[in-house]
PQR file with spaces between the fields and no chain letter, atoms N, CA, C, O and H, PARSE charges and radii, in Angstrom:
ATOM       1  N    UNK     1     107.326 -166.273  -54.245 -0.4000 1.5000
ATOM       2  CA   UNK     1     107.920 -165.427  -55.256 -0.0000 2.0000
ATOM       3  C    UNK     1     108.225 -166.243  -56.513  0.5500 1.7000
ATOM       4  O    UNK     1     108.000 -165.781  -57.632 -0.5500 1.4000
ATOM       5  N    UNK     2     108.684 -167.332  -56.340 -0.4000 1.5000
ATOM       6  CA   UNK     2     108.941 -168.001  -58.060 -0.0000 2.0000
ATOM       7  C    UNK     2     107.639 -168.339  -58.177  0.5500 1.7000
ATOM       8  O    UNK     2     107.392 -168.149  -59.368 -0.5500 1.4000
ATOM       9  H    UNK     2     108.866 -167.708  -55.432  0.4000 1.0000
ATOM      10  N    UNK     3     106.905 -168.632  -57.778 -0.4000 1.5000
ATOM      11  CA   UNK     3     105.196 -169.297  -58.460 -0.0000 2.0000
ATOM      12  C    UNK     3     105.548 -168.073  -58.775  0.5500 1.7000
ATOM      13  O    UNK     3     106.687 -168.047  -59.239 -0.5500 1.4000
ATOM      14  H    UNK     3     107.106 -168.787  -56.810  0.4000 1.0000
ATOM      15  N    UNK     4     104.810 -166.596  -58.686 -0.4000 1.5000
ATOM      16  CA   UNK     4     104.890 -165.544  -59.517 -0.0000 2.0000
ATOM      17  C    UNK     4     105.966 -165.138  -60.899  0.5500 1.7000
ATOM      18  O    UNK     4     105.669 -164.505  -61.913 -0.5500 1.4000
ATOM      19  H    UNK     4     103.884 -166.618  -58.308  0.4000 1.0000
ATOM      20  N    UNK     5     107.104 -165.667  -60.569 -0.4000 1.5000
ATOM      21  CA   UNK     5     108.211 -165.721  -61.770 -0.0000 2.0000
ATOM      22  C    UNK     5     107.574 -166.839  -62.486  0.5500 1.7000
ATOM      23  O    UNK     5     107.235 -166.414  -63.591 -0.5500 1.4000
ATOM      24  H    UNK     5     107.345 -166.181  -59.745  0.4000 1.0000
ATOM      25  N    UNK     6     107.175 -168.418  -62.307 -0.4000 1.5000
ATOM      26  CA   UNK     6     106.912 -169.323  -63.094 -0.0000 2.0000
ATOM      27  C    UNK     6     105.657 -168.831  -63.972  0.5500 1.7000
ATOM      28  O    UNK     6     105.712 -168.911  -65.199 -0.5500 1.4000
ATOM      29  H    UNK     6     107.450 -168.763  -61.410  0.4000 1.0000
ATOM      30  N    UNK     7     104.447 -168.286  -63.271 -0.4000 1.5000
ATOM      31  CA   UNK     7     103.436 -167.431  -63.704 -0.0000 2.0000
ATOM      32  C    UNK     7     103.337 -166.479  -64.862  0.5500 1.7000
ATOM      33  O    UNK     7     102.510 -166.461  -65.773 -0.5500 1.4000
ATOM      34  H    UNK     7     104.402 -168.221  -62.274  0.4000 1.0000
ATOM      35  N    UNK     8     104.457 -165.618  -64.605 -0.4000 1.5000
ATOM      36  CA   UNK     8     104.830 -164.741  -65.882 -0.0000 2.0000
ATOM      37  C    UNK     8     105.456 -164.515  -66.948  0.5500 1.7000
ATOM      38  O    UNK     8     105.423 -163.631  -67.804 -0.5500 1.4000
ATOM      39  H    UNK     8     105.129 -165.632  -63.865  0.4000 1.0000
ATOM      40  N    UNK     9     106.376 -165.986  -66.676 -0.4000 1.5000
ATOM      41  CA   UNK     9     107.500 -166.808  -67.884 -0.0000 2.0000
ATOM      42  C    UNK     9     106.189 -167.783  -69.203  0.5500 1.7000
ATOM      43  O    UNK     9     106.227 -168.058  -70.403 -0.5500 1.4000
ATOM      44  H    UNK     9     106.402 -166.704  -65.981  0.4000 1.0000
ATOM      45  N    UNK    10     105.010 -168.038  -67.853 -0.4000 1.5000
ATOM      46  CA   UNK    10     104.319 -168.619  -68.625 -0.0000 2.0000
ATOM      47  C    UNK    10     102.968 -167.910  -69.236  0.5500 1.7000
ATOM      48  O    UNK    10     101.909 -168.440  -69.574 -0.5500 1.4000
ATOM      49  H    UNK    10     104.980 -167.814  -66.879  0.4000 1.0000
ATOM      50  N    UNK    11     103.171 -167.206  -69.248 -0.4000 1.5000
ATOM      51  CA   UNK    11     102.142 -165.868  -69.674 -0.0000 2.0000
ATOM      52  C    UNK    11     102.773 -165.246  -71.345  0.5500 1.7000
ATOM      53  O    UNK    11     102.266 -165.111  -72.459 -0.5500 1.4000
ATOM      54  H    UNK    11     104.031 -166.776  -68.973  0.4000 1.0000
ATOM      55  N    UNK    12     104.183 -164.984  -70.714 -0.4000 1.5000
ATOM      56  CA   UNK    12     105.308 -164.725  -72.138 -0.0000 2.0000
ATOM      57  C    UNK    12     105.164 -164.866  -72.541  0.5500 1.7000
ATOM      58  O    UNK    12     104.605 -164.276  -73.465 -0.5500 1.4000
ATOM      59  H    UNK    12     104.594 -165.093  -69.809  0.4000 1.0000
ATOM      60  N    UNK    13     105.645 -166.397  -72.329 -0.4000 1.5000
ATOM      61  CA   UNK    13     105.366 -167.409  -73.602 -0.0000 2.0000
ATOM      62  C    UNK    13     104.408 -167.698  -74.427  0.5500 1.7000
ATOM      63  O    UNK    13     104.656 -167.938  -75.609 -0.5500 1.4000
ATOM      64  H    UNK    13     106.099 -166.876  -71.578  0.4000 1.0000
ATOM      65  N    UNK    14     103.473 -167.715  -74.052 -0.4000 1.5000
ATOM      66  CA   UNK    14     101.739 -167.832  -74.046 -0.0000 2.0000
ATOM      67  C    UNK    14     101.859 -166.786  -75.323  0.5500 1.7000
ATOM      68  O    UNK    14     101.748 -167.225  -76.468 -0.5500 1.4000
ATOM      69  H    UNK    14     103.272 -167.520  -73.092  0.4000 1.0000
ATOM      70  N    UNK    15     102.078 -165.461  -75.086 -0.4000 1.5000
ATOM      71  CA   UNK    15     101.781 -164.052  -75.453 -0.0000 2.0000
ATOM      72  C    UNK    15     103.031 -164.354  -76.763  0.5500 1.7000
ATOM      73  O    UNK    15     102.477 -164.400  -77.861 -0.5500 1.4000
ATOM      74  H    UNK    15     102.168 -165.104  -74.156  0.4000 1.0000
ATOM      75  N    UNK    16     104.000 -164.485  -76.812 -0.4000 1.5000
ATOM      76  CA   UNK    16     104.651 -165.233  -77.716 -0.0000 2.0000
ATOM      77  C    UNK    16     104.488 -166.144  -78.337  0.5500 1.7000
ATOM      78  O    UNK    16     104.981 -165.841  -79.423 -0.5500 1.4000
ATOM      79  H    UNK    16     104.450 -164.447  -75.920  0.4000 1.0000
ATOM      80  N    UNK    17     103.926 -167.591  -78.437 -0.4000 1.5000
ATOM      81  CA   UNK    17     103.195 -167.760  -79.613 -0.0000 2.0000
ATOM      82  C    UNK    17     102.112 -167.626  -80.233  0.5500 1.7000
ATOM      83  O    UNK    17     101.919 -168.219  -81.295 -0.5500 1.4000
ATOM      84  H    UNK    17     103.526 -167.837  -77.554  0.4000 1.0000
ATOM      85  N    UNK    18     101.209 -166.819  -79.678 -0.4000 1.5000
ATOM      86  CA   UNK    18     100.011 -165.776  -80.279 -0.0000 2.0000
ATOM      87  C    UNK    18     100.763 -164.928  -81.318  0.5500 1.7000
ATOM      88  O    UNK    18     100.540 -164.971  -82.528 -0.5500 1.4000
ATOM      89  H    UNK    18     101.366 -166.338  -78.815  0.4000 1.0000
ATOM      90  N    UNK    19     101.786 -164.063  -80.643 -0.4000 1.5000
ATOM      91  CA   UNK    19     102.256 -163.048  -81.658 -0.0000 2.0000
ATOM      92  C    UNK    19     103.236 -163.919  -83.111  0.5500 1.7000
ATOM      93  O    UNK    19     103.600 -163.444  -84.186 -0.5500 1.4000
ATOM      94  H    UNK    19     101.968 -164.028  -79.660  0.4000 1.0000
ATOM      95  N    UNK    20     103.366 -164.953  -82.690 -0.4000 1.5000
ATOM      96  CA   UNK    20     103.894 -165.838  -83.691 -0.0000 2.0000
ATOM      97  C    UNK    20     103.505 -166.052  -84.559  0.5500 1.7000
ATOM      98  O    UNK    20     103.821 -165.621  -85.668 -0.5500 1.4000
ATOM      99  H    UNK    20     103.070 -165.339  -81.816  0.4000 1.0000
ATOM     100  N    UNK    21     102.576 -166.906  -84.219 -0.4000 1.5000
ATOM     101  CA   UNK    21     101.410 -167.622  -85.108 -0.0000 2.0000
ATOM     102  C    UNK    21     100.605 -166.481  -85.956  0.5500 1.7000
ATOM     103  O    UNK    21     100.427 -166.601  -87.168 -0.5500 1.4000
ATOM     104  H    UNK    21     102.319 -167.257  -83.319  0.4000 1.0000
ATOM     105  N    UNK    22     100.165 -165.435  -85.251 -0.4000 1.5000
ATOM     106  CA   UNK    22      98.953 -164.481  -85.587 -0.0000 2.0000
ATOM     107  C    UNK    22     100.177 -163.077  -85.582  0.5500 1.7000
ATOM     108  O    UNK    22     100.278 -162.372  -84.577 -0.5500 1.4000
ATOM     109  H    UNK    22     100.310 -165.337  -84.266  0.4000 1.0000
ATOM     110  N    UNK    23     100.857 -162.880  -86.572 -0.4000 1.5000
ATOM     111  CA   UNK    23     101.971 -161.283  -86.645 -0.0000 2.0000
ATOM     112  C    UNK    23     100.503 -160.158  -87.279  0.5500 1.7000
ATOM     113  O    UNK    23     100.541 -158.945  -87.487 -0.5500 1.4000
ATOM     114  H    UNK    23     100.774 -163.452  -87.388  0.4000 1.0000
ATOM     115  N    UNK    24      99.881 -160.666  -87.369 -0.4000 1.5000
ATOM     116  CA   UNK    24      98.858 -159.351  -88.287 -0.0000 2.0000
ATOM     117  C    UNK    24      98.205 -158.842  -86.970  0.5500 1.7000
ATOM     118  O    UNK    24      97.323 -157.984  -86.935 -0.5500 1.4000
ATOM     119  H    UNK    24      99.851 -161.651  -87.200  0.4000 1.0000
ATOM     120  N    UNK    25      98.506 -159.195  -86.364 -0.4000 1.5000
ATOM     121  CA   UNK    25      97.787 -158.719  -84.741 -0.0000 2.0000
ATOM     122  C    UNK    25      98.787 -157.396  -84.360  0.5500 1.7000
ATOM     123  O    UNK    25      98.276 -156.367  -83.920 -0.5500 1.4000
ATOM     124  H    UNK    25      99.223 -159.892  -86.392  0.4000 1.0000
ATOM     125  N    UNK    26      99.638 -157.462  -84.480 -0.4000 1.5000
ATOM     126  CA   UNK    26     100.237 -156.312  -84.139 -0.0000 2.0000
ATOM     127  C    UNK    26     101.069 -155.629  -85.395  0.5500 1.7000
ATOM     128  O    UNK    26     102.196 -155.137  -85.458 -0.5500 1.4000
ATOM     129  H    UNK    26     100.053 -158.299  -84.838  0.4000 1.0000
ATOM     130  N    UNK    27     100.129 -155.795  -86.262 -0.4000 1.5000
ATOM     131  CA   UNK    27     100.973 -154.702  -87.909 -0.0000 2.0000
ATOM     132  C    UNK    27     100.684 -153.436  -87.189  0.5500 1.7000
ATOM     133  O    UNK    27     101.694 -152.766  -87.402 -0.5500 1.4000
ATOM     134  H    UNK    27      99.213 -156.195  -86.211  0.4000 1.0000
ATOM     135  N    UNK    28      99.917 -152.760  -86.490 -0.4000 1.5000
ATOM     136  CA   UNK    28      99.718 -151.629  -86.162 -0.0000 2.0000
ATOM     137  C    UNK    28     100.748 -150.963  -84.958  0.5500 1.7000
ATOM     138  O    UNK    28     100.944 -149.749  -84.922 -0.5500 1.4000
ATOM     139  H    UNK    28      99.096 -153.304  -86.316  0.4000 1.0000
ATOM     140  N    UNK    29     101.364 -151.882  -84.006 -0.4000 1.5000
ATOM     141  CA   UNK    29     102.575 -151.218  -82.790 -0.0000 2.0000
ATOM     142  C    UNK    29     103.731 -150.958  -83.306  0.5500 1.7000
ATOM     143  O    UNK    29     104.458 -151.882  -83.673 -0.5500 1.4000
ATOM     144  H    UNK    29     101.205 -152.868  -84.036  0.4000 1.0000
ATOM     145  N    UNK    30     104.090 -149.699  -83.420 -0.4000 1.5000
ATOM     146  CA   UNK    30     104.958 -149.158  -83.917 -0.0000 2.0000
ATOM     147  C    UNK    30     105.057 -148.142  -85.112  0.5500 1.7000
ATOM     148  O    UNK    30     106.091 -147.644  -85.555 -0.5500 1.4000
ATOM     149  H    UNK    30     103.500 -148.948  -83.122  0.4000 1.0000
ATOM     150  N    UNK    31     103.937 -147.964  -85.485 -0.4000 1.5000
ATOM     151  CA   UNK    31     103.537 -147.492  -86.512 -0.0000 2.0000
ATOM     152  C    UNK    31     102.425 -145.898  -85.822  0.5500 1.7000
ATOM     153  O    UNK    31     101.859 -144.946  -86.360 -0.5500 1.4000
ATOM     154  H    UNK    31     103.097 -148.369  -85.125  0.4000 1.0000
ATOM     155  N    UNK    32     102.547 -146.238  -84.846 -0.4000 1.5000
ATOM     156  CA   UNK    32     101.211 -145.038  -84.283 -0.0000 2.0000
ATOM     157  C    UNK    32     102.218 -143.617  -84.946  0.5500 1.7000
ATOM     158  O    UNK    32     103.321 -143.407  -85.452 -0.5500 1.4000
ATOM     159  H    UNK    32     103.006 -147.011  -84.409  0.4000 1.0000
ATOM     160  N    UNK    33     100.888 -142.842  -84.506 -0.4000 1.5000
ATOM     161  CA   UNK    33     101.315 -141.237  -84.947 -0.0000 2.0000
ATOM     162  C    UNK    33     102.300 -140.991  -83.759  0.5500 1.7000
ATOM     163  O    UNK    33     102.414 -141.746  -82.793 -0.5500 1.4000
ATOM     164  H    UNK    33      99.992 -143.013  -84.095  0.4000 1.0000
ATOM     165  N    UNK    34     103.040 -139.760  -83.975 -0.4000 1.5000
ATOM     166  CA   UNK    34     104.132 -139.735  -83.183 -0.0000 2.0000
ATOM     167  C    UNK    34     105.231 -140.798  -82.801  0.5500 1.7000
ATOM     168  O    UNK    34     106.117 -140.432  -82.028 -0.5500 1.4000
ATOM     169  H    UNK    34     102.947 -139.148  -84.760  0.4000 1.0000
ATOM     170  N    UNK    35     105.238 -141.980  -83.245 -0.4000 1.5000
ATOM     171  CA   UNK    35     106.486 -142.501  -83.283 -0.0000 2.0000
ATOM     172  C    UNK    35     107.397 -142.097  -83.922  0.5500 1.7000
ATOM     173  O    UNK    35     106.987 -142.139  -85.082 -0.5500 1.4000
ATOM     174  H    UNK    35     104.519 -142.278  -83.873  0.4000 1.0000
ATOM     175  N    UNK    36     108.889 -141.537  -83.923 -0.4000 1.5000
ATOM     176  CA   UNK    36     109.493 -141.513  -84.492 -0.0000 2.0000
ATOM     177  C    UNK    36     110.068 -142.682  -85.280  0.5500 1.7000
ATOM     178  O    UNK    36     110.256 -143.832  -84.883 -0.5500 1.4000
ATOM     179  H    UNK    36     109.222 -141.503  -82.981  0.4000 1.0000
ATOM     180  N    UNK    37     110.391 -141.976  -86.880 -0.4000 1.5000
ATOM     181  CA   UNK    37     111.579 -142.782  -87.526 -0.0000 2.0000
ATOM     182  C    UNK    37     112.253 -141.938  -88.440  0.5500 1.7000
ATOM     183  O    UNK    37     111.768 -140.972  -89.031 -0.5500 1.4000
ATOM     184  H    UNK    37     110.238 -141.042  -87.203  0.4000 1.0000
ATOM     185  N    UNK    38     113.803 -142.525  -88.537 -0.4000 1.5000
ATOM     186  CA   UNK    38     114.637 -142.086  -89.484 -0.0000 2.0000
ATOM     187  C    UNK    38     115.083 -142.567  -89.858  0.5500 1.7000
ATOM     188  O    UNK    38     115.809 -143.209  -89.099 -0.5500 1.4000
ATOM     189  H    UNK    38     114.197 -143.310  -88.058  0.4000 1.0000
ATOM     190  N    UNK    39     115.245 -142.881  -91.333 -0.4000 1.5000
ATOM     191  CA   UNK    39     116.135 -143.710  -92.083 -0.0000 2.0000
ATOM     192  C    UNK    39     117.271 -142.760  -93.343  0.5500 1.7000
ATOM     193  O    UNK    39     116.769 -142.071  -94.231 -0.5500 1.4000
ATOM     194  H    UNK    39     114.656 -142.359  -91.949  0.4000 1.0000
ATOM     195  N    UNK    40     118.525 -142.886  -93.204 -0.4000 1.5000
ATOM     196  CA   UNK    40     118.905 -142.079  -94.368 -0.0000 2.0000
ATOM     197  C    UNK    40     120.306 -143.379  -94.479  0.5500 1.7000
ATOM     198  O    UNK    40     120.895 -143.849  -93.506 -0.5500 1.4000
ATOM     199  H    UNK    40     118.933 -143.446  -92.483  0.4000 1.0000
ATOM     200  N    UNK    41     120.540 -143.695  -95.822 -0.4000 1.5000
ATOM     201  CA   UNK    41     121.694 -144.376  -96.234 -0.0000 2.0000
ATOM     202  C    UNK    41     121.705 -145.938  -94.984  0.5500 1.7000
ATOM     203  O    UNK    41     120.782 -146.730  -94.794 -0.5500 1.4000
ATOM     204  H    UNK    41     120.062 -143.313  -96.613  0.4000 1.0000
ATOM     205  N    UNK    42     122.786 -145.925  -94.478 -0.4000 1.5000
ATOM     206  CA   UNK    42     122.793 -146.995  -93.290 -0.0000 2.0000
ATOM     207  C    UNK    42     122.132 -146.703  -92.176  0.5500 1.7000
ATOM     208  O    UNK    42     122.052 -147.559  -91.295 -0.5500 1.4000
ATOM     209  H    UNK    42     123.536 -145.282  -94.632  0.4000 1.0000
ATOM     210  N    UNK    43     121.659 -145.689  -92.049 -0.4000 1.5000
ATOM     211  CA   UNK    43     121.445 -145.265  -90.315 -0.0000 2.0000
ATOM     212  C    UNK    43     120.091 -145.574  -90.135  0.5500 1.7000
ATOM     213  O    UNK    43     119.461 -145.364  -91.172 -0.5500 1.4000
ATOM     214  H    UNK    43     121.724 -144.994  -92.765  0.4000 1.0000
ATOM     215  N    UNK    44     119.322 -146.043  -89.102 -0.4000 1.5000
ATOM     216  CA   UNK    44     118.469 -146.459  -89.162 -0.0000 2.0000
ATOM     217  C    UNK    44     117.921 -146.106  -87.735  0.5500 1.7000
ATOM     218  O    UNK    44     118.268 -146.978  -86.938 -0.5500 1.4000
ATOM     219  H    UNK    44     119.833 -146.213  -88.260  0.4000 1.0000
ATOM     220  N    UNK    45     117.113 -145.025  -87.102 -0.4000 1.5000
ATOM     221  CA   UNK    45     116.745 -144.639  -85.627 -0.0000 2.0000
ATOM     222  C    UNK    45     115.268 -144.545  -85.701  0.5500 1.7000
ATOM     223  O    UNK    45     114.634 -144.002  -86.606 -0.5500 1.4000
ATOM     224  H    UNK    45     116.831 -144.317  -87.749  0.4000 1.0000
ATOM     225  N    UNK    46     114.653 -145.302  -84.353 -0.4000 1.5000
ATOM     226  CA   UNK    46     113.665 -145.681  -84.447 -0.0000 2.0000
ATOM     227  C    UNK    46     113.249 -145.215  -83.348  0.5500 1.7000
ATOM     228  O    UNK    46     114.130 -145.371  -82.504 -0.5500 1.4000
ATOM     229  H    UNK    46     115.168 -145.743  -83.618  0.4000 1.0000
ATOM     230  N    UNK    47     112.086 -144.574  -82.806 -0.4000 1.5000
ATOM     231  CA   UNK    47     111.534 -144.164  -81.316 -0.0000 2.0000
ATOM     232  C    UNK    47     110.121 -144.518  -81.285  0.5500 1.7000
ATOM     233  O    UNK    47     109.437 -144.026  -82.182 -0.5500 1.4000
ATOM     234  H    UNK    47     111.370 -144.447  -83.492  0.4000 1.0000
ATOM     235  N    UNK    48     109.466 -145.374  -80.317 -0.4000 1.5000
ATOM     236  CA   UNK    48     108.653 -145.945  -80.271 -0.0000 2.0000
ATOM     237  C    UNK    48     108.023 -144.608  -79.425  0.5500 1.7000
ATOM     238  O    UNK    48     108.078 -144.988  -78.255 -0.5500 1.4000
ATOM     239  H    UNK    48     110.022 -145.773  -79.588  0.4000 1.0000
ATOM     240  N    UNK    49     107.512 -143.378  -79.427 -0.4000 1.5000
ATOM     241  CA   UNK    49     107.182 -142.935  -77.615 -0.0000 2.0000
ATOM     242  C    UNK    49     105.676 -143.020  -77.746  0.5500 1.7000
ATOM     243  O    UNK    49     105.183 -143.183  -76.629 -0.5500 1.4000
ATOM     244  H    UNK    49     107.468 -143.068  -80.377  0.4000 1.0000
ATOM     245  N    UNK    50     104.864 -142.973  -78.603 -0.4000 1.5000
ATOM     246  CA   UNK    50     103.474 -143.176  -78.514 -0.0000 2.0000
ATOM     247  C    UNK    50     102.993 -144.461  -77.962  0.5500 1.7000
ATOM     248  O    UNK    50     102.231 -144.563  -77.000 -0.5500 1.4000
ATOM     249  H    UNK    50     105.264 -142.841  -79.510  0.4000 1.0000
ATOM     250  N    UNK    51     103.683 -145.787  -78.899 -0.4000 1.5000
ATOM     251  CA   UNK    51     103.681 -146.704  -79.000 -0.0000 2.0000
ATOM     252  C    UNK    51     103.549 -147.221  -77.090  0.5500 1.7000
ATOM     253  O    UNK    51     102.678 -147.657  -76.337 -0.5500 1.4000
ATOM     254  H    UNK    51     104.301 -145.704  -79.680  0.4000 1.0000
ATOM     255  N    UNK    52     105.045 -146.816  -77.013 -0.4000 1.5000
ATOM     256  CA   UNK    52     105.476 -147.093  -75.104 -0.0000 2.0000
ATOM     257  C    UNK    52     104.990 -146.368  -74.212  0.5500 1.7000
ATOM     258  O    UNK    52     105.221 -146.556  -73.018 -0.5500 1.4000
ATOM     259  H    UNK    52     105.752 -146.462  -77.624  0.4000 1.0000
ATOM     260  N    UNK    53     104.076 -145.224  -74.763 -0.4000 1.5000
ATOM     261  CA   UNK    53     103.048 -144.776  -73.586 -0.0000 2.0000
ATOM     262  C    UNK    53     101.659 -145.397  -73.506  0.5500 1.7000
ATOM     263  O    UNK    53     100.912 -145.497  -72.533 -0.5500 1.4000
ATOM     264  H    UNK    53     103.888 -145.072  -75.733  0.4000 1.0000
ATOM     265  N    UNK    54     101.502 -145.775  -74.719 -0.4000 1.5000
ATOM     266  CA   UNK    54     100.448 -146.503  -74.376 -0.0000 2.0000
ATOM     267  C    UNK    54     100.315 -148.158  -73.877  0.5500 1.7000
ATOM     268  O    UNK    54      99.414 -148.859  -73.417 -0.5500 1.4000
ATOM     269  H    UNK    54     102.109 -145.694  -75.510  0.4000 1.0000
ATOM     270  N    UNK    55     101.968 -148.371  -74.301 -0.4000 1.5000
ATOM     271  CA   UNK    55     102.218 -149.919  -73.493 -0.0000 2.0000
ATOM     272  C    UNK    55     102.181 -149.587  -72.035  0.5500 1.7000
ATOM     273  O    UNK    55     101.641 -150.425  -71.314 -0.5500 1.4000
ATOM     274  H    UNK    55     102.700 -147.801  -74.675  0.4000 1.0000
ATOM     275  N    UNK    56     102.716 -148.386  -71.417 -0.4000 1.5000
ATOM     276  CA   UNK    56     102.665 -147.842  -69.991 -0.0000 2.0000
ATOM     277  C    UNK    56     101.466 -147.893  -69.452  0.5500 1.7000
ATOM     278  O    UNK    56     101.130 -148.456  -68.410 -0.5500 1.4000
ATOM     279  H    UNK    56     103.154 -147.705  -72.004  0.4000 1.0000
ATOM     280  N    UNK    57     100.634 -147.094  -70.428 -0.4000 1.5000
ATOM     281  CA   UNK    57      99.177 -146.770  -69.542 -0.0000 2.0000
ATOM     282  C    UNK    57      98.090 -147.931  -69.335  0.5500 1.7000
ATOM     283  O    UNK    57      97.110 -147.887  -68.591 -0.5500 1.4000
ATOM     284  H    UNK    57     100.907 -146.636  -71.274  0.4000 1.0000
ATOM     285  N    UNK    58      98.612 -149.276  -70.407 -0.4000 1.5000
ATOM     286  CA   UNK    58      97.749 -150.184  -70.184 -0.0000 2.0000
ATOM     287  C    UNK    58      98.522 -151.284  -69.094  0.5500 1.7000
ATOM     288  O    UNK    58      97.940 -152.235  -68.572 -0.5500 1.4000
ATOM     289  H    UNK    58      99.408 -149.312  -71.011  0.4000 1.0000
ATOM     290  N    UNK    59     100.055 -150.904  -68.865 -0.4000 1.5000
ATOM     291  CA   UNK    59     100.252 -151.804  -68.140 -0.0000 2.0000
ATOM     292  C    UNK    59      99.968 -151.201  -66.311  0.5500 1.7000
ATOM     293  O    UNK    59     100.022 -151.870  -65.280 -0.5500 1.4000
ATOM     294  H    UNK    59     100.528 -150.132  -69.288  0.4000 1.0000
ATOM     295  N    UNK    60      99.719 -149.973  -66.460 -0.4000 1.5000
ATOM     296  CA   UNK    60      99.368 -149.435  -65.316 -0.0000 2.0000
ATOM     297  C    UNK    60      97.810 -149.781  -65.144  0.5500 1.7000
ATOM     298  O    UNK    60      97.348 -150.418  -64.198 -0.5500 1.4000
ATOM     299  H    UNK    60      99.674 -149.429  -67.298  0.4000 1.0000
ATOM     300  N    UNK    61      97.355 -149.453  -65.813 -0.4000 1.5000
ATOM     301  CA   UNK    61      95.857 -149.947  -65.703 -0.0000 2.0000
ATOM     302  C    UNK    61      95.522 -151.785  -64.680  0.5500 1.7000
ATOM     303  O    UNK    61      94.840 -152.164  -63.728 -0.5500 1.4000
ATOM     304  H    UNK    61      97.731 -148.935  -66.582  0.4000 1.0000
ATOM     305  N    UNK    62      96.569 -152.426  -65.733 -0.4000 1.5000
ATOM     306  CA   UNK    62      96.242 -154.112  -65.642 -0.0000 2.0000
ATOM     307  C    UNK    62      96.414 -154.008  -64.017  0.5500 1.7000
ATOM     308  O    UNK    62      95.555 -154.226  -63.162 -0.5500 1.4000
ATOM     309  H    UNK    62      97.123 -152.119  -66.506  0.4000 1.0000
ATOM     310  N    UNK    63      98.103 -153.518  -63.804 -0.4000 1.5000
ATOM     311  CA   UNK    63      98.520 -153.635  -62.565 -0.0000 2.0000
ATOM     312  C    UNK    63      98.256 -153.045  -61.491  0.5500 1.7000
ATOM     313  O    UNK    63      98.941 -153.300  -60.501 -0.5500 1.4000
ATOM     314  H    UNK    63      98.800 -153.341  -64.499  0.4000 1.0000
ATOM     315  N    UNK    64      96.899 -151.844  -61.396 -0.4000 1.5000
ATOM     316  CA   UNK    64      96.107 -151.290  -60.711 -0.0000 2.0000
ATOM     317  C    UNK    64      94.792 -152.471  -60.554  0.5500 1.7000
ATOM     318  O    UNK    64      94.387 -152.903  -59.475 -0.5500 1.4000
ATOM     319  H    UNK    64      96.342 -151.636  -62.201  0.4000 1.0000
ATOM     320  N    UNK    65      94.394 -152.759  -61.573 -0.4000 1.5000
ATOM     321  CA   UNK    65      93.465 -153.286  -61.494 -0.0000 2.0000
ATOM     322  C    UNK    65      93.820 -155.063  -60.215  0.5500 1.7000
ATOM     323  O    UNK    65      92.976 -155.364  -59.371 -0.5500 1.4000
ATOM     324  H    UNK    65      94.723 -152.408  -62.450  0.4000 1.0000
ATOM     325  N    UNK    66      94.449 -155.470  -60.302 -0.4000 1.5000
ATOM     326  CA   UNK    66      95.463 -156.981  -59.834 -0.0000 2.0000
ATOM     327  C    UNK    66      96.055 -156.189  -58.514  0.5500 1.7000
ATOM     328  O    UNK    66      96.788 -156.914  -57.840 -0.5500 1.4000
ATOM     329  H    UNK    66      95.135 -155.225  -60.987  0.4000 1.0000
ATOM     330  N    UNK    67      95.918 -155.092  -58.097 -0.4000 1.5000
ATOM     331  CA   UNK    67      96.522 -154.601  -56.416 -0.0000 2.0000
ATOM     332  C    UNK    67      95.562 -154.524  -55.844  0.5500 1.7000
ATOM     333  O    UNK    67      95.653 -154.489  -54.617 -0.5500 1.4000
ATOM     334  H    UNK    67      95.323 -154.503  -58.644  0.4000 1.0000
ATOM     335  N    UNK    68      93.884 -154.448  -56.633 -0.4000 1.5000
ATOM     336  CA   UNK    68      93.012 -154.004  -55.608 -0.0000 2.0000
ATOM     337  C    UNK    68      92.043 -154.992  -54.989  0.5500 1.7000
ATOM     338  O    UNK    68      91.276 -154.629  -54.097 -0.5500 1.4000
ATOM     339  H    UNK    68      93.810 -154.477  -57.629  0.4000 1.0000
């Protein structure tokens, strides 16, 4: 079980300084159609749900694909 925790701390990370180094890689998450946003004066509400269904469906995919 920790080889699998050490595994995916180091994957993170990995995946973290990609998104570091390279931010134009993801100008597009968060921005899809159907995300919500609202901004008026201070208030500031943000809803990712397009965005996090499609983080869902690809993380279902990966993790279908790695059970079989």
């Amino acid at each position: 079980m920790a080889r699998w925790f050490i595994l995916a701390g180091l994957i993170l990370v990995v995946i973290g300084v990609v998104l570091h180094t390279m931010p134009w890689l993801l100008n597009w998450f968060g921005r899809l159609p159907g995300d919500i946003r609202y901004e008026s004066g201070q208030t500031r509400v943000f809803v990712p749900l397009t965005s996090m269904i499609l983080v869902s469906v690809i993380l279902t995919l990966v993790l279908n694909l790695f059970s079989r």
